[in-house]
C-alpha positions, 0 to 999 in steps of 0.5 A: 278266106280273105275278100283279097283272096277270093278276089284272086281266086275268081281271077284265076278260075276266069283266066283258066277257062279262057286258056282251056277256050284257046287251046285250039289257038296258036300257043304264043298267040293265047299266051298274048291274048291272056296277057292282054285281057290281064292286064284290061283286069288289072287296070279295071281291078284298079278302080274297085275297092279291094275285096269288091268281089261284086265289082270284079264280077261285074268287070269280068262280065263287061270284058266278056265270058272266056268262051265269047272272048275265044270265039271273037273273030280276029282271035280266030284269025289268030289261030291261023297265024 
């Protein structure tokens, strides 16, 4: 498997666990939410070498775990909405 390749694949199981951690929140708000940390991937991933496998796990770390992200206290005002 390419490092690009494995690069998508650690992106994508991430963003599946925090969308399995925000199935109690409104659905358009979690749909946004997911957008919006995206996009913090995307514009992080953008300044590692391709293939930095360690590099995007360390930036996945930085933005936080799916479940403390769900957790975050204006998400769960969101879910009210």
């Amino acid at each position: 498997m390419s490092d690009y390749t494995m690069s998508n694949q650690i992106i994508e199981e991430y963003l599946g666990n925090l969308r399995d951690a925000l199935r109690s929140v409104n659905p358009s708000t979690a749909k946004e939410f997911v957008a919006e940390i995206e996009q913090h991937i995307t514009e992080g991933r953008a300044t590692l070498a391709p293939g930095d496998e360690v590099g995007l796990r360390n930036l996945l770390e930085r933005i936080g775990s799916p479940a403390s992200l769900a957790s975050w206290p204006p998400v769960r005002r969101w879910a009210l909405l």
